[in-house]
Chimera marker file (.cmm) of the C-alpha trace (Angstrom):
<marker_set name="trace">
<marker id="1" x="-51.725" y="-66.656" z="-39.203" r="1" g="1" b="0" radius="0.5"/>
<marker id="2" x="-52.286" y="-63.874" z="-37.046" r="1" g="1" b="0" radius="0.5"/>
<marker id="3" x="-51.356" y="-64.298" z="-33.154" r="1" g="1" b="0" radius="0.5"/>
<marker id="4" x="-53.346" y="-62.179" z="-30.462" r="1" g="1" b="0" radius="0.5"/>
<marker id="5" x="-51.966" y="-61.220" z="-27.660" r="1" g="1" b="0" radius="0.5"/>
<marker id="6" x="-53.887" y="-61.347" z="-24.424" r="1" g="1" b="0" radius="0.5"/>
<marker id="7" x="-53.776" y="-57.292" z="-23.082" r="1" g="1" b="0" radius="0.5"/>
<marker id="8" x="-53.618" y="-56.795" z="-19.630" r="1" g="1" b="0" radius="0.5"/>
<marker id="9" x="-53.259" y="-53.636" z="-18.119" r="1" g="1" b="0" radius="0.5"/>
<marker id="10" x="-49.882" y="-52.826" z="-16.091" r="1" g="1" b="0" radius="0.5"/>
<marker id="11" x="-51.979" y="-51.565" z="-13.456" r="1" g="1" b="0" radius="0.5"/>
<marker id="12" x="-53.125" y="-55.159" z="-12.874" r="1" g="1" b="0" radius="0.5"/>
<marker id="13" x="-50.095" y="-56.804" z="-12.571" r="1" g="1" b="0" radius="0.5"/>
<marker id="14" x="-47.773" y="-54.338" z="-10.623" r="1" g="1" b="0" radius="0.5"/>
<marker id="15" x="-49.149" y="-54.057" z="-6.740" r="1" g="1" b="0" radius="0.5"/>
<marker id="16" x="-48.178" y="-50.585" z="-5.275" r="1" g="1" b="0" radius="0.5"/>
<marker id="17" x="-45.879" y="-50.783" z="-2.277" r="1" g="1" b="0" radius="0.5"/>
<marker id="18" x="-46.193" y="-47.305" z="-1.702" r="1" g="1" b="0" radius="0.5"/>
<marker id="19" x="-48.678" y="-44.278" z="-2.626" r="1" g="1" b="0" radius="0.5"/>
<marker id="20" x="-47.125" y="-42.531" z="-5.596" r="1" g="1" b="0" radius="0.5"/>
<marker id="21" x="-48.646" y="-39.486" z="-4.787" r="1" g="1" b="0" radius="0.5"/>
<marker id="22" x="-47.016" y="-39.612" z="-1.089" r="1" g="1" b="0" radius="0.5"/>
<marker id="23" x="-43.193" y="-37.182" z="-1.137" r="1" g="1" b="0" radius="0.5"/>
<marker id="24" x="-40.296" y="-40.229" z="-1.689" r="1" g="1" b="0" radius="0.5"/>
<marker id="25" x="-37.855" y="-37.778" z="-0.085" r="1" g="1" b="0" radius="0.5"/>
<marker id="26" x="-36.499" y="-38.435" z="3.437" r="1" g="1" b="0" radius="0.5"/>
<marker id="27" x="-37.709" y="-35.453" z="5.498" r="1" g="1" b="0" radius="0.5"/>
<marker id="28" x="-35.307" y="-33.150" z="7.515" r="1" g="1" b="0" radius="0.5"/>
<marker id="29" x="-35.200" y="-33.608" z="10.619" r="1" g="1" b="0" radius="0.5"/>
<marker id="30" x="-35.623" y="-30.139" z="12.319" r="1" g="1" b="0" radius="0.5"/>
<marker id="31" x="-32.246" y="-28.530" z="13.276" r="1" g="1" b="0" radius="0.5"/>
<marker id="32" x="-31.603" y="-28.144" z="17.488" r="1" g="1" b="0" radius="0.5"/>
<marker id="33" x="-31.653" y="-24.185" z="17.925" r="1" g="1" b="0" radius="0.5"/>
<marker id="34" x="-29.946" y="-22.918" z="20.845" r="1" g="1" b="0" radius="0.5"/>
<marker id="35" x="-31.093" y="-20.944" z="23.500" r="1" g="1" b="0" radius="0.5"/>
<marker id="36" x="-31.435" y="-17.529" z="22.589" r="1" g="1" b="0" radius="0.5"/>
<marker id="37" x="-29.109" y="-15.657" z="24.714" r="1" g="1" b="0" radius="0.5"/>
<marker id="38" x="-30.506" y="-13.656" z="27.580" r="1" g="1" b="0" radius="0.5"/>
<marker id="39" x="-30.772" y="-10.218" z="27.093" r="1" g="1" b="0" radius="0.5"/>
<marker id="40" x="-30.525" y="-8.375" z="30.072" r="1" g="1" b="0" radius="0.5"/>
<marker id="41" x="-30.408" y="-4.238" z="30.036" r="1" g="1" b="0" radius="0.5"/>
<marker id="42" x="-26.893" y="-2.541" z="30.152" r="1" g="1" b="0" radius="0.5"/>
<marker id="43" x="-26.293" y="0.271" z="32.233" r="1" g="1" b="0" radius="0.5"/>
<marker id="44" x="-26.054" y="3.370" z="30.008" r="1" g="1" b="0" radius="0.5"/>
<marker id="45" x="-23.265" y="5.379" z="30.942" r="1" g="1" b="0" radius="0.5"/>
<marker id="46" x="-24.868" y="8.743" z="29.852" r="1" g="1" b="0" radius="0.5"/>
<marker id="47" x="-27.188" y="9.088" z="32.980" r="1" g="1" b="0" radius="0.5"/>
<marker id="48" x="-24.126" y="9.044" z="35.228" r="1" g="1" b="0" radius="0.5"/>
<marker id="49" x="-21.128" y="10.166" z="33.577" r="1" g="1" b="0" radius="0.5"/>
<marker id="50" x="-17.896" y="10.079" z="34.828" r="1" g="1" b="0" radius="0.5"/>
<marker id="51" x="-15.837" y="13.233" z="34.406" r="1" g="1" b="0" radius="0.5"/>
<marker id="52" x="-12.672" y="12.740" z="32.124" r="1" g="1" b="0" radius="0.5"/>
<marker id="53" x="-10.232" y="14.819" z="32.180" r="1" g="1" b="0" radius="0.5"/>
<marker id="54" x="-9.327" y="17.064" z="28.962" r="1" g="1" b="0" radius="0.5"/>
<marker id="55" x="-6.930" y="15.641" z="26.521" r="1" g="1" b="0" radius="0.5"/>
<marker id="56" x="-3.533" y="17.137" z="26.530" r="1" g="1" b="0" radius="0.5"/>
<marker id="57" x="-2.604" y="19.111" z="23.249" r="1" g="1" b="0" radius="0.5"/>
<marker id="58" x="-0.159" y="17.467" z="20.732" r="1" g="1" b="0" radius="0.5"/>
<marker id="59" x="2.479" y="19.368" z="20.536" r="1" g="1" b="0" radius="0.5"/>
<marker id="60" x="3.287" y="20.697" z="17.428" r="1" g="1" b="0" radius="0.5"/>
<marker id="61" x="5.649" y="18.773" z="14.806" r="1" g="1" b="0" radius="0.5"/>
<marker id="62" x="9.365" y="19.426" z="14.334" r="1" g="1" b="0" radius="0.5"/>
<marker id="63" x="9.955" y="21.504" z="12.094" r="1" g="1" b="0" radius="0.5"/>
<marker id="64" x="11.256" y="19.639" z="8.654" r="1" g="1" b="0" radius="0.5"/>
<marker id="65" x="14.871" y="18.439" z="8.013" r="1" g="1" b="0" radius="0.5"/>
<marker id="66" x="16.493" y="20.636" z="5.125" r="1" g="1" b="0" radius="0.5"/>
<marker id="67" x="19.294" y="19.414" z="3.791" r="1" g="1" b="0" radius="0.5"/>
<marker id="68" x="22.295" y="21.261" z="1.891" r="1" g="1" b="0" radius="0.5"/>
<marker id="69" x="23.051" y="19.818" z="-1.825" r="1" g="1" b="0" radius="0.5"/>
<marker id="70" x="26.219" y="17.185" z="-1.066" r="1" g="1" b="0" radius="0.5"/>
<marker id="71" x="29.260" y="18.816" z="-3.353" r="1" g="1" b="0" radius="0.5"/>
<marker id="72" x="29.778" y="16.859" z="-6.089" r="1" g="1" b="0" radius="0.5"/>
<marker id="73" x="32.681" y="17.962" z="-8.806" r="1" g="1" b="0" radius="0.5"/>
<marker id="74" x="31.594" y="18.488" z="-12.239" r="1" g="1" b="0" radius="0.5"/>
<marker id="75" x="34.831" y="17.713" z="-15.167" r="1" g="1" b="0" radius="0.5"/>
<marker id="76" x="33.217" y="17.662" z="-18.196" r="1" g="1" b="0" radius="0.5"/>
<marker id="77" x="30.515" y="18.063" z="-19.981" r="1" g="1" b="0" radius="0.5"/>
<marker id="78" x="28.490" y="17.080" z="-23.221" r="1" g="1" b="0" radius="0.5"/>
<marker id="79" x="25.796" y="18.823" z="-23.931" r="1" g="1" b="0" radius="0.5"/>
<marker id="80" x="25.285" y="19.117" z="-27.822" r="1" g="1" b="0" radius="0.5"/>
<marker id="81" x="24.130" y="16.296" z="-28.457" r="1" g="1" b="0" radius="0.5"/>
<marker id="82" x="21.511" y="13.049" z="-28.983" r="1" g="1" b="0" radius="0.5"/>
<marker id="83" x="22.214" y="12.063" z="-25.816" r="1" g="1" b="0" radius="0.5"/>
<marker id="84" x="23.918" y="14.675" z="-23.680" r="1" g="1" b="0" radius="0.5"/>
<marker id="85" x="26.362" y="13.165" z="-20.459" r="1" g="1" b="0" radius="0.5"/>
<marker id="86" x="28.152" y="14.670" z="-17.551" r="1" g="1" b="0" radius="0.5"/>
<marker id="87" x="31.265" y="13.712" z="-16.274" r="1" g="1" b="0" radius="0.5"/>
<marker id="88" x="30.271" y="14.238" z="-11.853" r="1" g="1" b="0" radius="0.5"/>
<marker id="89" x="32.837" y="12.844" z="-9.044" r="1" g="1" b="0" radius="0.5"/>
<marker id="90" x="34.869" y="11.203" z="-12.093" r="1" g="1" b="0" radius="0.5"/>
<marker id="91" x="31.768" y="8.820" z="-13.334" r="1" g="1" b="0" radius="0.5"/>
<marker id="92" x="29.767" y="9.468" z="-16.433" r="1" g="1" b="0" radius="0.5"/>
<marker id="93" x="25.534" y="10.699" z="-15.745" r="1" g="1" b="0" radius="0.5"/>
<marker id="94" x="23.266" y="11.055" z="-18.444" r="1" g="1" b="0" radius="0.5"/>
<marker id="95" x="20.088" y="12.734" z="-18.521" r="1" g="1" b="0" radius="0.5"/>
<marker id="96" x="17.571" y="11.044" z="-15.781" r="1" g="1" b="0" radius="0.5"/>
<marker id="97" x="20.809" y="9.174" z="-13.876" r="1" g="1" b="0" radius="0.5"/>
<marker id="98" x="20.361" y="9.475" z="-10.383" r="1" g="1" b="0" radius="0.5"/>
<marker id="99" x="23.057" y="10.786" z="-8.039" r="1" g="1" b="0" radius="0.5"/>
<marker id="100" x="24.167" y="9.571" z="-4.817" r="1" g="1" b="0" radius="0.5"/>
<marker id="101" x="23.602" y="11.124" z="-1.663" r="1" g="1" b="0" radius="0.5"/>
<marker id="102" x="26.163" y="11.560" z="0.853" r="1" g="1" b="0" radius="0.5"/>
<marker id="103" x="24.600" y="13.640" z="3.977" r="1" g="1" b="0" radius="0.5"/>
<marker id="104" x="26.615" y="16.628" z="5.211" r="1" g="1" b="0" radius="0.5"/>
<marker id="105" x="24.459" y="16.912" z="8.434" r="1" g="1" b="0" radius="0.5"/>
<marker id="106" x="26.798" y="17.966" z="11.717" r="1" g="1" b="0" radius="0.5"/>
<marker id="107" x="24.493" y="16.696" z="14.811" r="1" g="1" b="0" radius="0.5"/>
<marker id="108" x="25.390" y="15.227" z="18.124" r="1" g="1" b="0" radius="0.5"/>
<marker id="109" x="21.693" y="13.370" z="17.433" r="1" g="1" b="0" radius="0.5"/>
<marker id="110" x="22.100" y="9.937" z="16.329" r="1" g="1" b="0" radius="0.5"/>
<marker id="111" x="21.791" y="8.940" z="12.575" r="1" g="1" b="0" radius="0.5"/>
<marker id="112" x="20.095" y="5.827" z="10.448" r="1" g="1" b="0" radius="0.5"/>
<marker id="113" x="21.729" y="4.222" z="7.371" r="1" g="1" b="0" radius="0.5"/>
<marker id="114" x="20.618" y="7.866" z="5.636" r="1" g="1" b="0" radius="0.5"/>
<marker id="115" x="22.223" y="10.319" z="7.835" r="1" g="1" b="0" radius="0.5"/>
<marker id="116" x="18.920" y="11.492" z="8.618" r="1" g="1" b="0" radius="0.5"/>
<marker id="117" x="18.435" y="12.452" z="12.263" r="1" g="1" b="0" radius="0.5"/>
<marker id="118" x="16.384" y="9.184" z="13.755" r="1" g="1" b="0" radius="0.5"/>
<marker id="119" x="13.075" y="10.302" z="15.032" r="1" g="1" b="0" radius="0.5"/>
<marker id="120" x="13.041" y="13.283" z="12.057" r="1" g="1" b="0" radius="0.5"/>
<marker id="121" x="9.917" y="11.720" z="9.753" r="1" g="1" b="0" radius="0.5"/>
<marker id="122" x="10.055" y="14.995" z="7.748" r="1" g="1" b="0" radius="0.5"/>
<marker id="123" x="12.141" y="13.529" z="4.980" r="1" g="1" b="0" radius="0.5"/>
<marker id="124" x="11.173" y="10.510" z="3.031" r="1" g="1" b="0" radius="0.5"/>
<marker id="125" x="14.079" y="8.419" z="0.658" r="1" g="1" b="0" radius="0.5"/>
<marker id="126" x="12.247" y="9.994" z="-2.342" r="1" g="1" b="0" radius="0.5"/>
<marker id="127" x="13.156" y="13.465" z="-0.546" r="1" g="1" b="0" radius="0.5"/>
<marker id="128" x="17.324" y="12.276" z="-0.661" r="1" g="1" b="0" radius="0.5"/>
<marker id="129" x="16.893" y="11.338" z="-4.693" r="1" g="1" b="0" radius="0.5"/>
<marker id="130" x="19.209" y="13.954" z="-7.006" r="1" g="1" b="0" radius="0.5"/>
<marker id="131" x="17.852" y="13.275" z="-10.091" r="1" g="1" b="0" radius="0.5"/>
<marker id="132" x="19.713" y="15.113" z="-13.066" r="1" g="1" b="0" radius="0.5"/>
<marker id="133" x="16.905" y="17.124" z="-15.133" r="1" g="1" b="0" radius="0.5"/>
<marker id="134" x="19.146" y="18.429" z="-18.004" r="1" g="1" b="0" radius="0.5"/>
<marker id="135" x="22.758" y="19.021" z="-19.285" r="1" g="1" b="0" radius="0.5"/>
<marker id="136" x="23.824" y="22.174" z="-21.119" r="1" g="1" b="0" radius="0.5"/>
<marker id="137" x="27.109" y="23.959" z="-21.511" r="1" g="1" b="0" radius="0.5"/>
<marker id="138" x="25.769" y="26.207" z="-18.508" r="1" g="1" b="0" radius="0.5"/>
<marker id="139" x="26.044" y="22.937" z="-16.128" r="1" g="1" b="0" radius="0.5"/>
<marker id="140" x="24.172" y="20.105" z="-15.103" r="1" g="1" b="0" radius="0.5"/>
<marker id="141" x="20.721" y="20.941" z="-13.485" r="1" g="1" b="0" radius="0.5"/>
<marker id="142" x="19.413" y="18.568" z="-10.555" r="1" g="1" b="0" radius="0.5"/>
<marker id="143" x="16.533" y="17.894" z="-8.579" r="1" g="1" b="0" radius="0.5"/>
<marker id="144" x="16.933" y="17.657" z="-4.878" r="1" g="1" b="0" radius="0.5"/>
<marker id="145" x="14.022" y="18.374" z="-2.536" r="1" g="1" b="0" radius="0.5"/>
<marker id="146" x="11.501" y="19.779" z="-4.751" r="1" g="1" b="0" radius="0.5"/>
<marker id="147" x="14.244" y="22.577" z="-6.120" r="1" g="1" b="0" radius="0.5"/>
<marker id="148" x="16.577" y="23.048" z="-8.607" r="1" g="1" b="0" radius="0.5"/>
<marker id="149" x="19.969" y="23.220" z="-8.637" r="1" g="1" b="0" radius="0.5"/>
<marker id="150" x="22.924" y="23.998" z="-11.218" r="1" g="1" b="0" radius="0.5"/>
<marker id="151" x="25.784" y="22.031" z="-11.082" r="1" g="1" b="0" radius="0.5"/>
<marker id="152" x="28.804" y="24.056" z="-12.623" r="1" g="1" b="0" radius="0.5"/>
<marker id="153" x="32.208" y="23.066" z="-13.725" r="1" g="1" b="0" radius="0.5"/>
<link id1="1" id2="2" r="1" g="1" b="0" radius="0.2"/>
<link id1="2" id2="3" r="1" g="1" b="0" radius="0.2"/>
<link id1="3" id2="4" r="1" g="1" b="0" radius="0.2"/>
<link id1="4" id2="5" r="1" g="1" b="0" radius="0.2"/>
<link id1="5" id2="6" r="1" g="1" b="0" radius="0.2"/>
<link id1="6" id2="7" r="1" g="1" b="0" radius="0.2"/>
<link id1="7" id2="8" r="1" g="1" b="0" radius="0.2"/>
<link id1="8" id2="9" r="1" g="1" b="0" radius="0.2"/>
<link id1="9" id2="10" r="1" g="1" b="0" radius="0.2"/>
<link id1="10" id2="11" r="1" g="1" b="0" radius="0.2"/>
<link id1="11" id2="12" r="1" g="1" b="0" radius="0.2"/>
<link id1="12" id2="13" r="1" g="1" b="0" radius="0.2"/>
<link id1="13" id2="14" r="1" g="1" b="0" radius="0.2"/>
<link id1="14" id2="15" r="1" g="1" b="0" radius="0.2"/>
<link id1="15" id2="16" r="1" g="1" b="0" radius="0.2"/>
<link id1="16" id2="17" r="1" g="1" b="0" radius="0.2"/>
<link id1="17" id2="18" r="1" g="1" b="0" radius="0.2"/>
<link id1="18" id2="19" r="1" g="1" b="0" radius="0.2"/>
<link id1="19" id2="20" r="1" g="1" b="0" radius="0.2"/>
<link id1="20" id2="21" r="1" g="1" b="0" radius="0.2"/>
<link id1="21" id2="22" r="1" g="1" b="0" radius="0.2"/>
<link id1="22" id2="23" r="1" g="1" b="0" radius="0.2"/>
<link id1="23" id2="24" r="1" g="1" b="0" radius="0.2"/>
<link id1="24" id2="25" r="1" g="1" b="0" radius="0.2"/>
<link id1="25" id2="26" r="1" g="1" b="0" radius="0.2"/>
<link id1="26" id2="27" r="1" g="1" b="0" radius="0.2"/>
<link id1="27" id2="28" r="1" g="1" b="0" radius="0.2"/>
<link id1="28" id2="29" r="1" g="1" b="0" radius="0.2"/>
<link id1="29" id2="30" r="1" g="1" b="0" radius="0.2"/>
<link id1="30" id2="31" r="1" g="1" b="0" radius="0.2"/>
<link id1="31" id2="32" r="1" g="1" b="0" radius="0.2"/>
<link id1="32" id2="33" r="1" g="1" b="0" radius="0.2"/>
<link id1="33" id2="34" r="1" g="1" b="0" radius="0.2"/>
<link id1="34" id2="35" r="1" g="1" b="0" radius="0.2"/>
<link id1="35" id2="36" r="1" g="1" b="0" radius="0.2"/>
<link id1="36" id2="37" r="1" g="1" b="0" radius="0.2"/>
<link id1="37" id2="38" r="1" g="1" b="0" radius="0.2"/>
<link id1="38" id2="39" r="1" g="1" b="0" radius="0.2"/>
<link id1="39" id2="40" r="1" g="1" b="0" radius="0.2"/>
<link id1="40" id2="41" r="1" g="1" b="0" radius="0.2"/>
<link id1="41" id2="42" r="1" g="1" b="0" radius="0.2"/>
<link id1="42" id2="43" r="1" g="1" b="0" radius="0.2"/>
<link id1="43" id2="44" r="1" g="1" b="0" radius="0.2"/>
<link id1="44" id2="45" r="1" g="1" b="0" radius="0.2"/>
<link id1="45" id2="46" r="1" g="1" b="0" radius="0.2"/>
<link id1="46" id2="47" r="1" g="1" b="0" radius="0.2"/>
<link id1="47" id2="48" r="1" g="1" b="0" radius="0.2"/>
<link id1="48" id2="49" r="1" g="1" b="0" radius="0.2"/>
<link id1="49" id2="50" r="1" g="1" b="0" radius="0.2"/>
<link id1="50" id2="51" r="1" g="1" b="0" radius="0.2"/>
<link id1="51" id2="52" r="1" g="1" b="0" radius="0.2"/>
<link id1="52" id2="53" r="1" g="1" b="0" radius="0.2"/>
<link id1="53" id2="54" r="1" g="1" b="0" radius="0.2"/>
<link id1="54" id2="55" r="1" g="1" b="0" radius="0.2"/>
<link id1="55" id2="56" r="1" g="1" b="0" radius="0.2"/>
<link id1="56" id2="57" r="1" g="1" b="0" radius="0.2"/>
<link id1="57" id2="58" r="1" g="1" b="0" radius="0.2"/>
<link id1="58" id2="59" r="1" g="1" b="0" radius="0.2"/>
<link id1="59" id2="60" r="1" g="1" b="0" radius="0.2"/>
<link id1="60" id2="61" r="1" g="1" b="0" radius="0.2"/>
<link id1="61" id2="62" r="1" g="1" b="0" radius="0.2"/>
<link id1="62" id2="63" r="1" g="1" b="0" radius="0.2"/>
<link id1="63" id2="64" r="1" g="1" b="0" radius="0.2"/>
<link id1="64" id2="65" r="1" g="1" b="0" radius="0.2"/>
<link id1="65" id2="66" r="1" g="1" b="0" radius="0.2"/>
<link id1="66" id2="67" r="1" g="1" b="0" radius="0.2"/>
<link id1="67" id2="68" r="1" g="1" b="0" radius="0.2"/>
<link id1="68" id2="69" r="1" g="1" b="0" radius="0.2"/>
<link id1="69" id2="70" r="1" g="1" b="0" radius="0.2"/>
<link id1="70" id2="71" r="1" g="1" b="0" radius="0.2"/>
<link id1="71" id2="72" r="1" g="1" b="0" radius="0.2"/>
<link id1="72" id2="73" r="1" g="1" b="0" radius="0.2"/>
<link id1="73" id2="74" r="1" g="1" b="0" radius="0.2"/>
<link id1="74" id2="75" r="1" g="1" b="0" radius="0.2"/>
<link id1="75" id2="76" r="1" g="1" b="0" radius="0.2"/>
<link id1="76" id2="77" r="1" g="1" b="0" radius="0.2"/>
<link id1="77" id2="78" r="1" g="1" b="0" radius="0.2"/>
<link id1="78" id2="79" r="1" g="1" b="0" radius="0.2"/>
<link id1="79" id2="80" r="1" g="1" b="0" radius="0.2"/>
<link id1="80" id2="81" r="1" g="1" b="0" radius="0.2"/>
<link id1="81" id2="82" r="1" g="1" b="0" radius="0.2"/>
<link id1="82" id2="83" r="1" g="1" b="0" radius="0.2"/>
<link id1="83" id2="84" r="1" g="1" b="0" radius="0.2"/>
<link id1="84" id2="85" r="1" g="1" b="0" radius="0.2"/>
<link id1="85" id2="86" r="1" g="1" b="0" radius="0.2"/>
<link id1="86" id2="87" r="1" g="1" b="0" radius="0.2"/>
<link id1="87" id2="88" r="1" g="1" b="0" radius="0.2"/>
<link id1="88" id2="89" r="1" g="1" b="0" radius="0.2"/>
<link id1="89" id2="90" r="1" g="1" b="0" radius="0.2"/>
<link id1="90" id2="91" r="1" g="1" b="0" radius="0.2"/>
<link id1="91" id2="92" r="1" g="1" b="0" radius="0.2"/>
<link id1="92" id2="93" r="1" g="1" b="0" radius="0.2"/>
<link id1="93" id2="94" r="1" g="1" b="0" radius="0.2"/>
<link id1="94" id2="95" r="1" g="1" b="0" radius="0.2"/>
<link id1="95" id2="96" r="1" g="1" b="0" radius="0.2"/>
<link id1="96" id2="97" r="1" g="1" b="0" radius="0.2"/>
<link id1="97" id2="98" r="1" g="1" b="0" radius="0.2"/>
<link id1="98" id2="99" r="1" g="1" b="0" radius="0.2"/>
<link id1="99" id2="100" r="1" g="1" b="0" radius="0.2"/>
<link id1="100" id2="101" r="1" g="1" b="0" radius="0.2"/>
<link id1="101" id2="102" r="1" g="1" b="0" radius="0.2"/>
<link id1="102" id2="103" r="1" g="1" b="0" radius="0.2"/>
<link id1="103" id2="104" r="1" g="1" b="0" radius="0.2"/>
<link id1="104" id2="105" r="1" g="1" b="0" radius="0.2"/>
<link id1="105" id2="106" r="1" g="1" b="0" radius="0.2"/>
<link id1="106" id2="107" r="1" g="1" b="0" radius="0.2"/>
<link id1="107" id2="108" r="1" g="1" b="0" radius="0.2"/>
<link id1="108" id2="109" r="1" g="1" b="0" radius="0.2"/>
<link id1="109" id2="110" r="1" g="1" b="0" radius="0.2"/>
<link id1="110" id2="111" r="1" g="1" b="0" radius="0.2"/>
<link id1="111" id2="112" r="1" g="1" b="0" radius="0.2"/>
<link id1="112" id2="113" r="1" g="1" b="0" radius="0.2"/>
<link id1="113" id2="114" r="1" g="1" b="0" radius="0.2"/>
<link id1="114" id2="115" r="1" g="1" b="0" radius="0.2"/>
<link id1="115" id2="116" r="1" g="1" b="0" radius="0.2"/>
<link id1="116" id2="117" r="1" g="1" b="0" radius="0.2"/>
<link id1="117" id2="118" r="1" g="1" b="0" radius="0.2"/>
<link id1="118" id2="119" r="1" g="1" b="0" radius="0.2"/>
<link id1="119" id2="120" r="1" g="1" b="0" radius="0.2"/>
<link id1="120" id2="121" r="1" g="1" b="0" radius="0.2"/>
<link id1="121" id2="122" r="1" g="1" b="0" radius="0.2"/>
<link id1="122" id2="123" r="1" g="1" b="0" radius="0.2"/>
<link id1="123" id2="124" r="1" g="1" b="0" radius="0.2"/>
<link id1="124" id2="125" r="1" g="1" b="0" radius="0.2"/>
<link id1="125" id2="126" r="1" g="1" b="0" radius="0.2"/>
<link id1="126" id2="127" r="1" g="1" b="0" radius="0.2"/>
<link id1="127" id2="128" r="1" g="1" b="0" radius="0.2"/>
<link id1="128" id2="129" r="1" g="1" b="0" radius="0.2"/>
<link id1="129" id2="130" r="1" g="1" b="0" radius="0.2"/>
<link id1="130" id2="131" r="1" g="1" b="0" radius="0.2"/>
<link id1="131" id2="132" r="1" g="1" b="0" radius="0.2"/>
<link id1="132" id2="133" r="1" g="1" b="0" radius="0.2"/>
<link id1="133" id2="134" r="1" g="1" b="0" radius="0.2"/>
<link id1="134" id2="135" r="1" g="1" b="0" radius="0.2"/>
<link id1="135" id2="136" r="1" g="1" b="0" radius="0.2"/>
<link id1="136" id2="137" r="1" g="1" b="0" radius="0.2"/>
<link id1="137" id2="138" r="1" g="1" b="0" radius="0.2"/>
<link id1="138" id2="139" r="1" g="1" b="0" radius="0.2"/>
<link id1="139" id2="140" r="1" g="1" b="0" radius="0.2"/>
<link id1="140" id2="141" r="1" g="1" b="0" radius="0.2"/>
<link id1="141" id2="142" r="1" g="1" b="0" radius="0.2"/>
<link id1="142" id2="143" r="1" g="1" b="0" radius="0.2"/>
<link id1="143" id2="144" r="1" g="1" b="0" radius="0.2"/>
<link id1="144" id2="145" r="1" g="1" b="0" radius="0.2"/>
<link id1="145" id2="146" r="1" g="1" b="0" radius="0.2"/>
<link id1="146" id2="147" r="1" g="1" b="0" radius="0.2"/>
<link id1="147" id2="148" r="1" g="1" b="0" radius="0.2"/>
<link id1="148" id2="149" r="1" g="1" b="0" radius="0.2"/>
<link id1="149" id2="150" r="1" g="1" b="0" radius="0.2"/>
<link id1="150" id2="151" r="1" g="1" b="0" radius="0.2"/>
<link id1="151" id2="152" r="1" g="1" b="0" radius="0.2"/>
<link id1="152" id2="153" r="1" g="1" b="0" radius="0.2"/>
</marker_set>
């Protein structure tokens, strides 16, 4: 038995609320610009200049803060060997140690936490560092304000 079903087309039985060719997206509404701003022409200073008066020259920078090596007693030394050391102010320095600075500046002017003059911006904290550079029987050789100094015993 063979059944036959009756074909009808979709088209037939669905009714078309709306055109599908029509756009299904809600439209924008246009955005509210506001006014442009009035433009009115500014006065150009150039035509009528007003004369200013010539700066004042800087004056010319202090000149830079040297400061003497602090005194510092070497007691012994060892200098042959892996890892040479220096006995300084009764503590033990190797190679790359960094001293401590204690200023020996005499001035009425007052001081910060340094003993830096305040209002001297010559010297920086990596200016104060006295890094020790090597150890050898001669003495102990520092670095203190882009020189070098020998540190006897």
């Amino acid at each position: 038995m063979i059944l036959i079903w009756p074909v009808i087309s979709w088209a037939e039985e669905i009714e078309f609320e709306k055109d599908p060719f029509e756009v299904q997206m809600p439209i924008a509404e246009k955005p509210i610009l506001a006014p442009e701003p009035n433009l009115a022409p500014t006065p150009n200073p150039n035509l009528n200049p007003e004369p200013t008066p010539a700066p004042e020259p800087t004056p010319p920078p202090p000149p830079p803060v040297k400061l003497s090596l602090p005194p510092f007693v070497v007691k012994g030394l060892v200098w042959n060997s892996d890892r040479p050391q220096a006995i300084i102010d009764n503590k033990v320095y190797n190679v790359g140690d960094v001293l401590p600075y204690t200023s020996t500046i005499s001035t009425s002017a007052p001081k910060n936490n340094v003993g830096i003059p305040e209002g001297s911006e010559q010297s920086t904290s990596e200016d104060l560092i006295i890094k020790i550079l090597s150890i050898t029987k001669e003495g102990v050789a520092v670095s203190f304000q882009g020189e070098t100094y020998t540190l006897k015993p």
